[in-house]
N, C-alpha and C positions, 0 to 999 in steps of 0.2 A: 341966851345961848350958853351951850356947856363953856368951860374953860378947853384950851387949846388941848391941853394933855390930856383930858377924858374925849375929845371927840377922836371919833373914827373915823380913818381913811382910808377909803375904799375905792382899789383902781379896778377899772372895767376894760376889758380886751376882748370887743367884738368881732365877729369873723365876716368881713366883707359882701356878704349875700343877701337878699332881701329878708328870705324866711329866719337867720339867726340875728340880723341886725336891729329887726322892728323891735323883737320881745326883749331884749337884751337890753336897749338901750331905756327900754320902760319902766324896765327894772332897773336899773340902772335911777333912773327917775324917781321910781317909789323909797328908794332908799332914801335919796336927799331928801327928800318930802319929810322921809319920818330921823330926819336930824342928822343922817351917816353924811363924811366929806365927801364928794363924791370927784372922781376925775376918769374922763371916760377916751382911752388912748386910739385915735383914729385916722386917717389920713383926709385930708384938704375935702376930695370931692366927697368922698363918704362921710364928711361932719355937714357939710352942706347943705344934706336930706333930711336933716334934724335939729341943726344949731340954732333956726325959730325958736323949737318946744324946749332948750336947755337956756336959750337966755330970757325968754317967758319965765323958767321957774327960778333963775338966779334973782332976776328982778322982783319977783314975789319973795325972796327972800332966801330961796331952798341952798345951799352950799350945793353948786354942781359947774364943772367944766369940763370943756377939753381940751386935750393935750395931743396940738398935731404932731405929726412926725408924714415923712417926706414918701411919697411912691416912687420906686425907682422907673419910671414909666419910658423917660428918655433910653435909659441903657436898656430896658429890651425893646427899644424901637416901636413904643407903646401909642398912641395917641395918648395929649395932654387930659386929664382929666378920667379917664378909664381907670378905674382904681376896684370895681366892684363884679365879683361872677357875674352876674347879670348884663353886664355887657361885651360877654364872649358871644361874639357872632360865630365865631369859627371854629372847629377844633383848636388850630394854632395860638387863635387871640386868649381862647381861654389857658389853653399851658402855659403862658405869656402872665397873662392877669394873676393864676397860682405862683408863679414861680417868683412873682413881684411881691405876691404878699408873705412868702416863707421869706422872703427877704428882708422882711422887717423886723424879724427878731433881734437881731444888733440894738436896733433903734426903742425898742420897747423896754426889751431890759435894762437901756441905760436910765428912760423915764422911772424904771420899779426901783432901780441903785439909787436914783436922784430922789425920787419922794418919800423912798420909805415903806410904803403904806403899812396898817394894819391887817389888810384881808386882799389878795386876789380873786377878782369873779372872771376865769375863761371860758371863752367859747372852746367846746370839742376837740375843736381843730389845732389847737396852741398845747399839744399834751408839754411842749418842753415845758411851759409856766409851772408845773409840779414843782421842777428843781428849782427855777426861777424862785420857787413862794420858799423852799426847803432851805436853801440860800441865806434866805432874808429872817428867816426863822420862825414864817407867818402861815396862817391856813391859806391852801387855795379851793375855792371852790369851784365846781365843776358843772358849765352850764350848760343843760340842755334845750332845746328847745322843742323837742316835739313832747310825744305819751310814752307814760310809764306802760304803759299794752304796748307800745311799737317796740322799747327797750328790752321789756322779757321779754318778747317775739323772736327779735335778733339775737338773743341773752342764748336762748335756751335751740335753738334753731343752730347758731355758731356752733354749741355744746357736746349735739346730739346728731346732727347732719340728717335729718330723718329724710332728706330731701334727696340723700346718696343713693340709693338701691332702687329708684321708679322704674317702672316698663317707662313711661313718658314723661317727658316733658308740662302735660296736658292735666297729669292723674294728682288728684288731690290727697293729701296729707294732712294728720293732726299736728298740730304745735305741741311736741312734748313740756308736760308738769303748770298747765294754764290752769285756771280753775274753770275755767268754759271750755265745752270742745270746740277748737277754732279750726280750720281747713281750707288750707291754700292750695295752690299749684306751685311745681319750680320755678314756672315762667310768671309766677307774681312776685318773687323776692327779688333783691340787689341783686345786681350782676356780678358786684365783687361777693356773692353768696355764690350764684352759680358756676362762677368758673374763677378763681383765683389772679390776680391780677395785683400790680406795685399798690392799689388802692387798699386792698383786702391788708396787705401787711403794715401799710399805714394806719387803715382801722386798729388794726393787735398794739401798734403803738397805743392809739386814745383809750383803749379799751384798758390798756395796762394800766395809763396814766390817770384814768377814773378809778381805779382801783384803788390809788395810793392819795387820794385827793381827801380834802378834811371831810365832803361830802356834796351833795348834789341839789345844786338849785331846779326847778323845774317850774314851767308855766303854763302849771295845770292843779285842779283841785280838786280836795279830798272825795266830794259828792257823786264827782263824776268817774273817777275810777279807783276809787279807796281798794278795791279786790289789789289791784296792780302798783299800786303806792307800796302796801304790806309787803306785797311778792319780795319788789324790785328792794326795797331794804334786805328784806334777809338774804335775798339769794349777795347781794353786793355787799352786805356784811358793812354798807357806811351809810353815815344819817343822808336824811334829804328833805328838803324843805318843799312845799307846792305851795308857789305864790301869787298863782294864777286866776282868772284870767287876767293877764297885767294890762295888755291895755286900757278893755274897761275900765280898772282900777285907775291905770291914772289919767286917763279921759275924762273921768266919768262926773268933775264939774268942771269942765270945760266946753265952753260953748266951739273952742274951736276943733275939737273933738273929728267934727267933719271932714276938715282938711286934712288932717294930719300932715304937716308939711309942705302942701301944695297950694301954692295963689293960682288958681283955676280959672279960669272966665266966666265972671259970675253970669254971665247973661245965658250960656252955656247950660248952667247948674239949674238957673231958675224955671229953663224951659222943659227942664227934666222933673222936677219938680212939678210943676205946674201938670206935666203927662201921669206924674204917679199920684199926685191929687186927685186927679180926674178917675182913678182906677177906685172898685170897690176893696176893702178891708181882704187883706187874705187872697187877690187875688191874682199878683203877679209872682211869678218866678223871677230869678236873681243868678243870672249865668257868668261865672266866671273861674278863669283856670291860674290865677294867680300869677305873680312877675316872670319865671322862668318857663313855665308851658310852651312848647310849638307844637300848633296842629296845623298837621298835613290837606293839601287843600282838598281831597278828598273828605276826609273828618271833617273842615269845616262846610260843605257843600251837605253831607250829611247832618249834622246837628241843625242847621238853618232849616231845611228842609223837615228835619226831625219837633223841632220847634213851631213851625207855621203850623205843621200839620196836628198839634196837641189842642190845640184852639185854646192855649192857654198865654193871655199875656204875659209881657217878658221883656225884663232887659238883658242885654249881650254885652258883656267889655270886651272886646276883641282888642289886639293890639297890633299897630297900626305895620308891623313885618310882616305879621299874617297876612293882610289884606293885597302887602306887596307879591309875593310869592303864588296872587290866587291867578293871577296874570290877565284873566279876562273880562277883570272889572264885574265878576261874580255878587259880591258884597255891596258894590253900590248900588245896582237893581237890586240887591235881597232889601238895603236900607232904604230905597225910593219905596217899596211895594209894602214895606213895615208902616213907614211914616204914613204912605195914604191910607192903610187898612187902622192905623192907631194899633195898632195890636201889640206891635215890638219898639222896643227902641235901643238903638245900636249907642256904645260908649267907645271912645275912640283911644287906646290909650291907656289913660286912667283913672279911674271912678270913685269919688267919695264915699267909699264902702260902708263902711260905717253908718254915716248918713242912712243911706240905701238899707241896709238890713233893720234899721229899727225902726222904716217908714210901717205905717201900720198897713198900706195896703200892700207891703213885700210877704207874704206867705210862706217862702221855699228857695234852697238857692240850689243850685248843679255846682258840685267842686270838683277839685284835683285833690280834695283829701290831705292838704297841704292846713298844720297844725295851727297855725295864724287865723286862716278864711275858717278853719272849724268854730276854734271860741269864739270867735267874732260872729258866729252861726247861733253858736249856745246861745251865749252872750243876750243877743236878740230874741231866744225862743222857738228857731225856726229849724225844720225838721229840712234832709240833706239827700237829695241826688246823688251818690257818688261815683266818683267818673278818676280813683286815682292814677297816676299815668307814672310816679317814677321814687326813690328812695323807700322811704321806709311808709307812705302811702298806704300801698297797700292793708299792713297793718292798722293805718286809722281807719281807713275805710270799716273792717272786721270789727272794731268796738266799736264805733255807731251801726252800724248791720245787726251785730250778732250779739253782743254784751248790750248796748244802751237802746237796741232796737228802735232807733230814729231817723233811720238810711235807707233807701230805695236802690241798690246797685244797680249801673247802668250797664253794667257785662263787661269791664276791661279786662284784657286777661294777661296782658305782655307789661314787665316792668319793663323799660328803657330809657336810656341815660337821657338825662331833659335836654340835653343841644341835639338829639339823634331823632329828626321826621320820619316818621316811618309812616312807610303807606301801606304795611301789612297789616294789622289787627284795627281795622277801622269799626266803629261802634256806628249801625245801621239807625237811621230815621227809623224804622219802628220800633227797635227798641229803644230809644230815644222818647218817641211820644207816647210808648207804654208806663212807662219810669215816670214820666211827667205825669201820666192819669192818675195813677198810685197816690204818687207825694199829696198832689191836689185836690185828688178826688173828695167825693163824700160819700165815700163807703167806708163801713164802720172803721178798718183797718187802718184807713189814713185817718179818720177823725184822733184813735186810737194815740198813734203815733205822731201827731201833733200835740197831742194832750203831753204825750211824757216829755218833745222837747221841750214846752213850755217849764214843765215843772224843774226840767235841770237847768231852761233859763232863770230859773228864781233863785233854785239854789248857788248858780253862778254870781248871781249879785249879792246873794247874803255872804258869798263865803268873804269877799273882800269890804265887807261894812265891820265895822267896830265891833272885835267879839265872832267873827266869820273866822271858819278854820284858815284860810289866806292871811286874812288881817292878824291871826295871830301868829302863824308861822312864822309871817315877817318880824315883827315884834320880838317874838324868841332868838329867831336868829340874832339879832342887831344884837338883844341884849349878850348872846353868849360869846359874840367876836367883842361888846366892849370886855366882858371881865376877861376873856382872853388875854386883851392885850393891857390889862392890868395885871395879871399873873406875871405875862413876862417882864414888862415896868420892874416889880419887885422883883425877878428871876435877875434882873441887872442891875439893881442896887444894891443886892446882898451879895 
C-alpha cells in the first residue's frame, strides 16, 4: 500500500435516483479497485441498495466506504426510510423527497471540512460542490451519467432554440452544429426545453457549475461515440474522462454480477432460467422500461397484446404498481395464457438484468432509452427496440437509431415527466410487433444490425481491459489528481 500522504482521497456525492446512483457508485468502486481512498457520502436507506458490493470490496481489500448522514424524512412528514426519487408516488411525495435531499447540503459539506479529501466526484444535481471543492482548494469533478450525444443535443438545442419558430408542435427539426443530421420534434425534448419552468433555471445553475468544474467524468466510451467525446470537449472548453461501461467493468469478475444487490428467491431465478434454457440462441426478446417508467394501462394492454402478437418469445419486467392501476386483473390472464402457451414470461418487480442480457438465448431488448439499460445492452451485444418516454431519452434513442444504427424506434413522440401517466400518445400493438419483426427478423437489415451491435459489444469490453481507452482514462486521471495533490503538498510547504 502507498504511504498515507501519497494516497488519494476521493469523496463521492451521489444523487439519490436509480439512473445516477447505479453508475456513480461503480465508479466510485473502480477507483478503490485501482488504489484511490475512497468514501462514498449517502443516506441510511440509499447505502443499503449497495453497502453488500462496498463491504465485498473493503474485505478483498480495496479502501472504500460510506459516510452516512441523516434524511430529514420525519420533518417533512416523510415515511421512515423513503430517501430516493424513485419512491415519489405522488407529485407531493416527490417535492417532499427533493426538498429532503437539497437539505442535505449542511451535512455533506461538514463530511468534505471533516475529511479533507483530495478530489470531489458530484453528481449534476450538487452544482453548489464547485465552491464546496474551491473552498477546500481541490478539483471537483463533474458527473455525468448519461451520452455525450444527449449533452451536445441539449448543449447546442439550449444555444440555438431552433425548436422556437415551428408551425407545430409535431414538425421536425435539425440539432444545430452535430456532425450527423439528427431531427427531432418539440414534443420529443424536456419540458423544461419547451416551456420554461423553476427546473429550466436550476438546469443554468448545473450547466454553469459544469462550466467551472476541473472536468467531467462520463460512463461511456471512446468506440461508441468518440464523434461526441471530441465535440462535447471543445464546445465545454474542460477535459473529460469516459470511463465506461462501469458496470461491466467492475462486474465483470464477479460471479455475483447477477444480483447486483438483491437476495432474490433463488427458486424464483432458477425457474426463469430453466424457461430461457429451454429457448433457442438469439431468440427471445428482453422487455423492460427501467426503475422510474409508468405505463398507462392502456400502453400496457397494448404492448402485451403487441407482444403476443409478434410470435416472438419474451420476457416482460413489469413492476408490480403497474399491475395495481390495471384494475381488472388484465396481467394475470395475460401471465396464465403466457405461462401455458411458454411463449412469455412475466418478471414481477425486479429482474437480474444483467444476468438476462448476456443469456445467450436473449437476442434484443425494448427500452426506455435510459443510459444504464443501454450499456448493459452493448455490453451484451444486443441490438435495441427503442420506446424512449422522458429526460434526455430521446437523444439516446437518435444515437443508436441514427449515429450507431442498432435501434429499431417504436414511434414515441411525447417526452413527459416520468411520474405523469398519460393516456395520450399510446404506442399501438402493431407497431409494437412491427419493431419486434425488424430487431428479430432475418432479413438482411436486422442480420445487419445485429452484426454492428455485436461488434461495439467487443469493443465495449476491450475498452475497459488493460490497455482499453476506459482502462486508461481511469489510470490518467487517478495519476493526474495524485500529482495534483502533491503540487499542492509543496504549494504549503513553501
Amino acid at each position: 500500500m502507498e504511504s498515507q500522504s501519497q494516497q488519494l482521497n476521493v469523496i463521492f456525492v451521489p444523487y439519490p435516483t436509480p439512473g445516477h446512483m447505479i453508475p456513480m457508485i461503480d465508479t466510485a468502486r473502480l477507483f478503490a479497485k485501482h488504489g484511490a481512498n475512497v468514501t462514498i457520502i449517502t443516506t441510511h436507506a440509499n447505502a443499503s441498495t449497495f453497502q453488500k458490493s462496498i463491504d465485498s470490496d473493503f474485505n478483498s481489500g480495496h479502501p472504500i466506504k460510506t459516510q452516512l448522514i441523516q434524511f430529514p424524512s420525519a420533518q417533512l412528514g416523510l415515511p421512515e426510510g423513503v430517501e430516493n426519487i424513485k419512491s415519489g408516488t405522488s407529485q407531493e411525495m416527490l417535492g417532499k423527497i427533493s426538498q429532503g435531499i437539497s437539505m442535505l447540503q449542511d451535512q455533506i459539506e461538514i463530511v468534505l471540512q471533516d475529511q479533507q479529501p483530495d478530489c470531489i466526484v458530484s453528481d449534476m444535481f450538487y452544482p453548489w460542490t464547485v465552491e464546496s471543492a474551491a473552498k477546500l482548494g481541490i478539483p471537483r469533478l463533474y458527473y455525468y451519467s448519461s451520452s455525450y450525444f444527449s449533452s451536445c443535443s441539449a448543449h447546442f438545442i439550449r444555444k440555438y432554440k431552433p425548436h422556437e419558430n415551428l408551425v407545430s408542435d409535431t414538425q421536425f427539426f435539425s440539432i444545430p452544429s452535430l456532425p450527423h443530421n439528427i431531427e427531432i420534434t418539440s414534443l420529443q425534448l424536456e419540458e423544461w426545453l419547451r416551456t420554461r419552468n423553476e427546473f429550466s433555471d436550476y438546469l443554468n445553475v448545473i450547466y454553469e457549475s459544469e462550466g467551472r468544474s476541473y472536468g467531467t467524468l462520463y460512463n461511456s466510451f471512446h468506440e461508441l461515440e468518440s464523434d461526441y467525446e471530441q465535440l462535447y470537449k471543445s464546445t465545454m472548453g474542460i477535459k473529460a474522462w469516459s470511463v465506461g461501461p462501469v458496470s461491466t467493468w467492475v462486474n465483470k469478475d464477479d460471479v455475483e454480477k447477477a444480483r447486483r444487490g438483491h437476495s432474490k428467491d433463488l427458486a424464483v431465478e432458477s425457474e426463469l432460467l430453466n424457461w430461457l434454457n429451454s429457448k433457442e440462441n438469439e431468440s427471445v426478446l428482453y422487455v423492460s422500461f427501467g426503475s422510474l417508467t409508468r405505463l398507462s394501462h392502456a400502453q400496457i394492454v397494448e404492448l402485451a397484446y403487441g407482444l403476443e402478437n409478434s410470435s416472438q418469445s419474451f420476457i416482460w419486467v413489469i413492476r408490480k404498481k403497474d399491475k395495481d392501476e390495471d384494475g381488472e386483473g388484465f396481467l394475470e390472464d395475460f401471465e396464465e395464457r403466457m405461462k401455458e402457451s411458454k411463449k412469455g414470461y412475466i418478471i414481477w418487480n425486479w429482474a437480474p438484468q444483467v444476468l438476462l442480457l448476456d443469456h445467450p438465448a436473449t437476442g434484443g431488448i425494448v427500452t426506455h432509452c435510459g443510459w444504464n439499460s443501454i450499456l448493459e445492452s452493448l455490453s451484451a451485444g444486443l441490438s435495441m427496440i427503442t420506446w424512449p418516454m422522458f429526460a434526455e431519452q430521446f437523444y439516446n434513442e437518435k444515437l443508436l437509431v441514427d449515429v450507431s444504427k442498432i435501434g429499431v424506434p417504436v414511434g414515441s413522440k411525447v417526452n413527459k415527466f416520468w411520474a405523469s401517466v398519460g393516456e395520450d400518445a399510446v404506442v399501438k400493438r402493431e407497431e409494437i410487433a412491427k419493431a419486434v419483426a425488424l430487431l428479430m427478423g432475418s432479413e438482411e437489415e436486422s442480420i445487419e444490425m445485429r452484426r454492428r451491435a455485436r461488434k461495439i459489444g467487443d469493443a465495449a469490453k476491450k475498452s475497459i481491459e488493460e490497455g482499453g481507452s476506459s482502462y486508461n482514462n481511469l489510470m490518467q486521471l487517478i495519476d493526474e489528481l495524485k500529482s495534483l495533490k502533491i503540487s499542492r503538498g509543496l504549494e504549503k510547504t513553501n
